[in-house]
C-alpha positions as CSV (number, residue, x, y, z in Angstrom):
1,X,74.4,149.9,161.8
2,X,75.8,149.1,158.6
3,X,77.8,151.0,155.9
4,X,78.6,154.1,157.8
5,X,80.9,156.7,156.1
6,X,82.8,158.8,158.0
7,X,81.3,162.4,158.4
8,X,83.2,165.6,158.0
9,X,83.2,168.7,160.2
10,X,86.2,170.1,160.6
11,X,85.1,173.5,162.7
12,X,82.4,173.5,165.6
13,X,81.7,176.8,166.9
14,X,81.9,176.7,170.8
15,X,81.3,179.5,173.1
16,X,83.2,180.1,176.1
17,X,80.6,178.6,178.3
18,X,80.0,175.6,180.8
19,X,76.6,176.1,182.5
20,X,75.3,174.2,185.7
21,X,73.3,171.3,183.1
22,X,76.6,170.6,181.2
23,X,78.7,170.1,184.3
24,X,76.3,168.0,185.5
25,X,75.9,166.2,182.9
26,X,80.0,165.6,182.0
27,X,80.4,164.9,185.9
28,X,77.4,162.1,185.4
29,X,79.1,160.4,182.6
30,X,82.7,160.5,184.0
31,X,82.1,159.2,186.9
32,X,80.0,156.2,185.1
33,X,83.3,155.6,183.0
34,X,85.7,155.8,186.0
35,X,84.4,152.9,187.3
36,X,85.1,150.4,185.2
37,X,88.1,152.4,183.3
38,X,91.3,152.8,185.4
39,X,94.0,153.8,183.2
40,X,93.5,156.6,180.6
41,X,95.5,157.8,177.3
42,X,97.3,161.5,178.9
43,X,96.8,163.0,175.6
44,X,93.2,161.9,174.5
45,X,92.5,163.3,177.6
46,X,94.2,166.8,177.0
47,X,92.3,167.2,173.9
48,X,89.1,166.1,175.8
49,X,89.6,168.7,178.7
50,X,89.3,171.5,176.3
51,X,86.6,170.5,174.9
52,X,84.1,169.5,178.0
53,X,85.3,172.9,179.1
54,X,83.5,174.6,176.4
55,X,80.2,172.3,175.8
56,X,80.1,170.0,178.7
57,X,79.6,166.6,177.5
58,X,81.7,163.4,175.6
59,X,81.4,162.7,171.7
60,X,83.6,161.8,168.6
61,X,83.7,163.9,165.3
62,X,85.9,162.9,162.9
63,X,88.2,165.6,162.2
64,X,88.2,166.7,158.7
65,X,91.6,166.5,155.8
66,X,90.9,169.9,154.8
67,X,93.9,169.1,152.6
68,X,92.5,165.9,150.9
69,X,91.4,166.5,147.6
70,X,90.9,162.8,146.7
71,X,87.0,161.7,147.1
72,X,86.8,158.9,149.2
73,X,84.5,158.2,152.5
74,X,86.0,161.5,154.5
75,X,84.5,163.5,152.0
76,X,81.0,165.2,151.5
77,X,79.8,164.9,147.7
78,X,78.4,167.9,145.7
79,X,76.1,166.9,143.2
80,X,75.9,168.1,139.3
81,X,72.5,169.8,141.0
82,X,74.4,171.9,143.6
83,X,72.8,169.3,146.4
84,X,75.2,167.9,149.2
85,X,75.2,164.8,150.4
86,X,76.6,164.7,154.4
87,X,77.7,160.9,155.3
88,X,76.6,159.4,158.1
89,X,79.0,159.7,161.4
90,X,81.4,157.3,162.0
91,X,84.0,156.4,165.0
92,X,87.3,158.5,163.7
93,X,89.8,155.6,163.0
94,X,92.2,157.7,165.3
95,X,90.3,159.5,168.2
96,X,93.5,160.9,169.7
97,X,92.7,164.0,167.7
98,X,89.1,164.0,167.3
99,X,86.6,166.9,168.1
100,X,83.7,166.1,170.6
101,X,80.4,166.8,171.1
102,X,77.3,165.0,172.3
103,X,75.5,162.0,170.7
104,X,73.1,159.3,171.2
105,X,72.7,156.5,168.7
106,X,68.8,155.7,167.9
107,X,67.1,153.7,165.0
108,X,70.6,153.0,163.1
109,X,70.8,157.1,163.1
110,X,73.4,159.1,165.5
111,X,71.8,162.1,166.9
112,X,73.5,164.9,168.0
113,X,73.7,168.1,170.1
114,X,72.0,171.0,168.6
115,X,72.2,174.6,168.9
116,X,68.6,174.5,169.5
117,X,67.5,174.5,173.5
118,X,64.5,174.0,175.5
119,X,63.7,174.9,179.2
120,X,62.6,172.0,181.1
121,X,59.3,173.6,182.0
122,X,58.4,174.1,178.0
123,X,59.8,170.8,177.1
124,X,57.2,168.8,179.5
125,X,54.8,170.0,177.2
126,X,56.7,168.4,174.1
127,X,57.3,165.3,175.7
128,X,55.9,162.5,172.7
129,X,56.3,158.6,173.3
130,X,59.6,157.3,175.7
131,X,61.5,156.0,173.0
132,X,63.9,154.4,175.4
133,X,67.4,155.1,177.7
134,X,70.8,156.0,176.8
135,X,73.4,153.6,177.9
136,X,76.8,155.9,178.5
137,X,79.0,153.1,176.3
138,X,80.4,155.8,174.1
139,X,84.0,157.5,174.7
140,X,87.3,157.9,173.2
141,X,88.5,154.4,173.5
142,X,85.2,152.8,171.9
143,X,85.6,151.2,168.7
144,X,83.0,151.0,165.6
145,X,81.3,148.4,167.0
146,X,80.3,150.6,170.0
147,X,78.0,152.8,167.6
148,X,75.9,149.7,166.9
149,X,74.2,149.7,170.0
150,X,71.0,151.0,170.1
151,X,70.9,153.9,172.8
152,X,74.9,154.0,172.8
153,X,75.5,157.8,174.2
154,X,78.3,159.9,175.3
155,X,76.3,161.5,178.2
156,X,75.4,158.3,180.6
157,X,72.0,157.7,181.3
158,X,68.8,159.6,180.6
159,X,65.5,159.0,179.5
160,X,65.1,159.2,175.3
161,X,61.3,160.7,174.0
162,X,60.2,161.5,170.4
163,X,59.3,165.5,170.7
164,X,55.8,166.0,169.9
165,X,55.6,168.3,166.6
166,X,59.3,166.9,165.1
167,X,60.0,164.0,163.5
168,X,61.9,161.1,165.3
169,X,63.8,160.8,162.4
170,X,65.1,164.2,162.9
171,X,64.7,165.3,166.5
172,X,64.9,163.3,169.9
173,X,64.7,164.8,173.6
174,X,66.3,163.8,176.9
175,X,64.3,164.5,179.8
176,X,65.2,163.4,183.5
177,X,65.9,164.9,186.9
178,X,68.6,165.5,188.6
179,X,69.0,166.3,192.3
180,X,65.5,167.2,192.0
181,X,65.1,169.6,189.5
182,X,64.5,168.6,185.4
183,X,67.0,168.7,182.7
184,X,65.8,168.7,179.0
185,X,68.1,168.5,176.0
186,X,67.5,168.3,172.2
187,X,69.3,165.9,170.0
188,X,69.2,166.2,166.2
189,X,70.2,163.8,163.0
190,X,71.8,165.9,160.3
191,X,73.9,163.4,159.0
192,X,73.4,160.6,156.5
193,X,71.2,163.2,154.3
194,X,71.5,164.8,151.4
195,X,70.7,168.5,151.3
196,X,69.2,170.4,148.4
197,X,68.3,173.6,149.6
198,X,67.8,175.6,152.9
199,X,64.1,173.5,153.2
200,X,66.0,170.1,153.9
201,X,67.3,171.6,157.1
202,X,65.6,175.0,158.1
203,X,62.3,173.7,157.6
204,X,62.2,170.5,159.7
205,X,62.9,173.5,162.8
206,X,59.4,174.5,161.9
207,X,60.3,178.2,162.2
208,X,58.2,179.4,159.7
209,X,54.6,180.9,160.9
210,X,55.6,180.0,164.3
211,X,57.9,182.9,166.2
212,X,56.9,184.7,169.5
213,X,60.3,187.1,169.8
214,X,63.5,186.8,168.0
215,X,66.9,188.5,169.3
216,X,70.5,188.9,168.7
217,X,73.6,189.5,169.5
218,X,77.4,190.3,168.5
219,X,80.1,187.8,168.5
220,X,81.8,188.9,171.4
221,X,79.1,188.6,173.6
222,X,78.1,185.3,172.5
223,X,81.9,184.1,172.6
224,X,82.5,185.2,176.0
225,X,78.1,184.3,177.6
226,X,77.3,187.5,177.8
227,X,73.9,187.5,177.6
228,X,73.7,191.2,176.6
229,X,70.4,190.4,173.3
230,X,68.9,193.2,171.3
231,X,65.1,192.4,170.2
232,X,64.1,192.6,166.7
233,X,61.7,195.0,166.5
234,X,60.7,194.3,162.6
235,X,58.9,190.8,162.6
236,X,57.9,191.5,159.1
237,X,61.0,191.3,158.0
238,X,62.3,188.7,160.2
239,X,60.0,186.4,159.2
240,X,60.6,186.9,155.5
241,X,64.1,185.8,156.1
242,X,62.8,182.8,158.2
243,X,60.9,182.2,154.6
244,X,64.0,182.9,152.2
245,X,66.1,180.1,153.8
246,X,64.1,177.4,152.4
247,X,65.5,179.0,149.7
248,X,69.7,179.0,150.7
249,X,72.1,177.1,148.7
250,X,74.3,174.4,150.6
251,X,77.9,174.6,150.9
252,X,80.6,172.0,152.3
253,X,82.7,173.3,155.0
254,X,86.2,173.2,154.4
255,X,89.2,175.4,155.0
256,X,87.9,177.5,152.6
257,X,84.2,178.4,154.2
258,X,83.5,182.3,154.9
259,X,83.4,180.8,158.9
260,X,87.5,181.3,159.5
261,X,89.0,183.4,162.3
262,X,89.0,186.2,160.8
263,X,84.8,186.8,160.6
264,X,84.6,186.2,164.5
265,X,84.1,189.7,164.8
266,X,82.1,191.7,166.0
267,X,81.6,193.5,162.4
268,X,81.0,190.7,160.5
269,X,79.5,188.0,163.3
270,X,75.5,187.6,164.4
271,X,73.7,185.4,166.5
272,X,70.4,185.4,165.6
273,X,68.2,183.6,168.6
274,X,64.5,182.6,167.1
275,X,62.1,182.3,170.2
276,X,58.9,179.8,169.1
277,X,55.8,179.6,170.3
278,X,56.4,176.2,171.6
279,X,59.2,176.8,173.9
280,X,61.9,175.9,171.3
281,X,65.3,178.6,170.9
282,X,66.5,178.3,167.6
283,X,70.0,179.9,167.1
284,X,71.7,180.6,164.0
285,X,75.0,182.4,163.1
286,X,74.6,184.9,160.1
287,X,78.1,186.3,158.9
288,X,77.8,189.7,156.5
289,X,77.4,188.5,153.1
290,X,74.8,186.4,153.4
291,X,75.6,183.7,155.1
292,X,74.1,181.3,157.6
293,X,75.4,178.4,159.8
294,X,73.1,176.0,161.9
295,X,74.8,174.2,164.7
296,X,77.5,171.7,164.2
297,X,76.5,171.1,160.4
298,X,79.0,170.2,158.0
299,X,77.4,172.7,155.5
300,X,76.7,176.1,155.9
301,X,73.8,178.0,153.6
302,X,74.3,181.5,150.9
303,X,71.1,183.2,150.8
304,X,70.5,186.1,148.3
305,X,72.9,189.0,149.3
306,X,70.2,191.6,149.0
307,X,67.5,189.5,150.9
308,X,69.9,189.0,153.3
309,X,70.8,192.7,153.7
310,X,67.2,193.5,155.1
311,X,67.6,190.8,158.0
312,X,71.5,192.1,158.3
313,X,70.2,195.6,158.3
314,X,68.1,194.8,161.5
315,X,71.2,193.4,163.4
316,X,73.0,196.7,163.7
């Protein structure tokens, strides 16, 4: 892969959850490292612990300068036109104090984890062309050169398919049993792009004319897996909002992003869980103001406050 540019995400929202597919899937992968790696860096591995606690699985994110106000390759672009342009991932030059999260490296693009699931069961029905299997060559020690290999992964070996619906280009799907029962797993590219409005991301999740039920829940739930979800009950309105955030302006997420400590609450905090008709969970966090975050993204979106205040009313 050539002229990568280090991304930037310098927060990723993690629940306090490790469920039976995750463990799993980190035990898989370790035990494909162990053996071939005997020694290990004691704090690399500190910071790693942490973080398979909470989402199971090994990757590299570069961790962010929020103090750097110099442009250079750490840093996402904002255009005269309000667009913002999110560089492509690259190994973190020092990965003793990088933030993890899954990835797998297909057609020169790194995909990764998405806050978007699938059952297995709805997923066999998604299942496009085998696009290949992941080789479990990625970890904290790897250098650049690791990312070059096509099907390089944190998460050992599984089977890679297009998803029938998505394009490649955006979406991948790993699919393979374990210990006789199916695991399925959405990987997306949201890097290397340049976003001009809320259609550039929202809109390649195909949300739009294609909801069964939607729910949510408050902050504290989510943070702790409680799975304690209020329906929507007002689809009209629901899907007017899925409509308006084609329409959201892109931010870059910096130490200055509505997103700190102090909106995890259960006031100003919403998950909003969009069920679709083809199996697919979509879930976004809306924070009171009017403001929307999509997975691991280094942008988050502003939609019109009083647009937003009908979806926000619904939420209570």
């Amino acid at each position: 892969m050539s002229n990568k540019i280090e991304q930037e995400i310098n927060k990723i929202e993690i629940p306090k959850e490790l469920n039976e597919r995750s463990k799993l899937g980190v035990l898989k992968a370790k035990s494909e490292k162990q053996r071939s790696r005997k020694s290990f860096n004691l704090k690399v591995i500190a910071v790693a612990a942490s973080l398979v606690l909470s989402i199971g699985t090994f990757a590299i994110y570069n961790n962010f300068n929020q103090n750097n106000t110099t442009p250079n390759q750490n840093t996402l672009i904002v255009n005269e036109n309000g667009s913002v342009v999110i560089p492509k991932i690259q190994l973190p030059r020092d990965a003793s104090s990088a933030s993890m999260i899954g990835l797998i490296v297909f057609n020169e693009k790194i995909y990764t984890q998405t806050r978007t699931e699938v059952d297995a069961e709805d997923a066999k029905a998604l299942l496009g062309e085998k696009l290949g299997t992941t080789k479990g060559t990625i970890d904290e020690w790897s250098k650049q050169e690791a990312y070059d290999e096509e099907f390089a992964s944190t998460i050992g070996k599984a089977d890679v398919y297009a998803v029938k619906g998505y394009d490649k280009d955006f979406r991948i799907m790993t699919y393979e049993e374990r210990e006789g029962k199916f695991y399925a797993a959405f990987y997306e590219s949201l890097n290397g792009i340049t976003v001009h409005d809320g259609k550039d991301v929202f809109g390649k999740l195909k949300m739009t004319g294609n909801i069964a039920i939607a729910q949510y829940r408050f902050y504290s739930d989510w943070n702790n897996s409680i799975d304690n979800y209020h329906p929507i009950r007002d689809m009209n309105v629901l899907e007017a909002f899925i409509e308006n955030l084609n329409e959201a302006r892109p931010f870059p997420r910096n130490k200055n992003e509505p997103l700190s400590e102090e909106s995890r609450n259960d006031e100003e905090y919403r998950e909003l869980i969009v069920h679709l008709n083809d199996g697919s969970k979509v879930s976004l966090t809306l924070l009171k103001g009017g403001y929307i975050y999509y997975g691991h993204m280094a942008v988050y979106f502003k939609m019109d406050e009083d647009q937003f205040s009908r979806m926000w009313n619904q939420l209570q």
